[in-house]
N, C-alpha and C positions, 0 to 999 in steps of 0.2 A: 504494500500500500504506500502511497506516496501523500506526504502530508505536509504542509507546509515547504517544498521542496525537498522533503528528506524523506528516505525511505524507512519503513518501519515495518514490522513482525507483528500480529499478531498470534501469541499463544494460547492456545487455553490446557488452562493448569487446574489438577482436580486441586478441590480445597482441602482435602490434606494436605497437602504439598505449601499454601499458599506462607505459613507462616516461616518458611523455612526461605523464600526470595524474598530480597532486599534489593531496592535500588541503584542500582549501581553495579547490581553482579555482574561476573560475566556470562555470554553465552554464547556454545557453539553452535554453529549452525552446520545444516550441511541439507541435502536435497538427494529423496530418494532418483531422480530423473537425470541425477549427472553424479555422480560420486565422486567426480573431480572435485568438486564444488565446497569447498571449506573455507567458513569468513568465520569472524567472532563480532559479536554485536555487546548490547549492553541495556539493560534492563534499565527501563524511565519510566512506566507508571505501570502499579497495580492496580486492576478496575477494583474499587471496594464492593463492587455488585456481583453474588457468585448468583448463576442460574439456577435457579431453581429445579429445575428439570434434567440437568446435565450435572449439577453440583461441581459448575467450574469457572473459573475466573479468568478473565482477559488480561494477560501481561504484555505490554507492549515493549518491543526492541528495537532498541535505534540498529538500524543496518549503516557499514561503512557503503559510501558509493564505489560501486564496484560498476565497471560494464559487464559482466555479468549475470546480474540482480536484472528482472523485470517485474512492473507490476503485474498483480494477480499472479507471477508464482505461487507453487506448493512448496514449503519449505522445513524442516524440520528443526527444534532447537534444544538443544540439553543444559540445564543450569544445573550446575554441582551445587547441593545441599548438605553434602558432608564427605570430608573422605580420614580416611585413616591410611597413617604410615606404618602401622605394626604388622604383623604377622595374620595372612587370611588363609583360610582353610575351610573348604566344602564344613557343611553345620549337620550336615549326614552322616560326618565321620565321630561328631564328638556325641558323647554316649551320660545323659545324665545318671547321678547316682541320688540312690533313698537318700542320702543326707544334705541335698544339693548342689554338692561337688559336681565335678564332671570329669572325664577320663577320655582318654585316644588314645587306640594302639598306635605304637609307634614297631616301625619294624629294623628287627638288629640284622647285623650281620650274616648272621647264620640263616635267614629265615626264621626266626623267633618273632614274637610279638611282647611286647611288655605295655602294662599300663602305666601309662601317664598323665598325675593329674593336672589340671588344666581351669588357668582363670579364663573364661569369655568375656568378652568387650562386648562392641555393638553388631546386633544380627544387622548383616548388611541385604537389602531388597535383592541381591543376583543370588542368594542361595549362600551363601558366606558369609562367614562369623569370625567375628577378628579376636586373636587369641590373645592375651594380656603377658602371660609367662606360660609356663611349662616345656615351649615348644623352642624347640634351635630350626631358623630357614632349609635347614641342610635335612632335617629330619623328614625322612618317609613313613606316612602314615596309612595307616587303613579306612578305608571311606566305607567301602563296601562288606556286608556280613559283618561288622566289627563286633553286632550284638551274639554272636553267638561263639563267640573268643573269648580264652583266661588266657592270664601271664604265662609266659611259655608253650605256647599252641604254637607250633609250626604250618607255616604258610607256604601255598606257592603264589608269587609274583606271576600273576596273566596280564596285567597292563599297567602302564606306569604312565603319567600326566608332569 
C-alpha cells in the first residue's frame, strides 16, 4: 500500500501475539512469489482495534523503497518476539518426572544411555524447549522412545540430526 508516498505492510497479527510488538521493531519481510525477495521494514503503528471475528490486529510496516516493492503485493513479514541464546532441544526428548524435575537421555560412548537431569527454560512455538543447564552442545541425546529407557539400556543409533 502506498501512503503518503511511502510504502507500507499491512499485517494482521492474532492478538496473542499483539503484546509482544513494539514500535519500532524490526521486521523481515520476504514474498512467497519471489524468494529472492528479502527487505526489513519497521513496525509504526499498532491498530488498537482487534477484529472481532478474526481476533487480529492490523500492524502496519514502513517498507524501504525498493524497485522491487509494488503496490497491492502479497507479502509476508516475521517480527521476533523472543529468542534465546542457550541451549535448544526437540521438548519430545525431555521426559518429566513425579517430583517435577525433568531428565534426557543423553547417549555415551559405548551406546549406553544415562539420565540427565535437566532445568527447562522457555517452550519455544517450533517444538523446542530451551534447556537452562544439564546439557553440554556436544551432547547427543535421545528424542525418540526415551520413555521406555533406564540408565544403562543400550541403544542402537538409526538416525542422527
Amino acid at each position: 500500500i502506498i501512503e503518503k508516498g511511502r510504502l507500507e505492510l499491512l499485517l494482521r497479527v492474532p492478538e496473542t501475539q499483539l503484546s509482544q510488538i513494539q514500535i519500532g521493531q524490526p521486521v523481515e519481510i520476504s514474498s512467497r512469489g519471489d524468494s529472492s525477495l528479502k527487505l526489513s521494514g519497521t513496525v509504526r503503528e499498532i491498530d488498537p482495534i482487534v477484529d472481532q471475528q478474526s481476533r487480529q490486529a492490523v500492524v502496519k510496516v514502513d517498507l524501504p523503497n525498493s524497485g522491487s516493492l509494488r503496490p497491492g503485493m502479497f507479502l509476508q513479514g516475521s517480527i521476533t518476539t523472543s529468542s534465546t541464546t542457550g541451549l535448544t532441544i526437540p521438548s519430545k526428548a525431555v521426559l518429566p518426572q513425579p517430583d517435577t524435575s525433568a531428565i534426557v537421555y543423553r547417549l555415551e560412548a559405548d551406546n549406553t544411555v544415562k539420565a540427565k537431569p535437566v532445568v527447562m527454560g522457555e517452550l519455544l512455538p517450533d517444538g523446542q524447549v530451551e534447556i537452562k543447564s544439564g546439557l553440554a552442545p556436544s551432547d547427543r541425546i535421545v528424542v525418540k522412545g526415551a520413555a521406555f529407557l533406564k540408565d544403562g539400556d543400550r541403544v542402537q543409533v538409526l538416525e542422527t540430526q
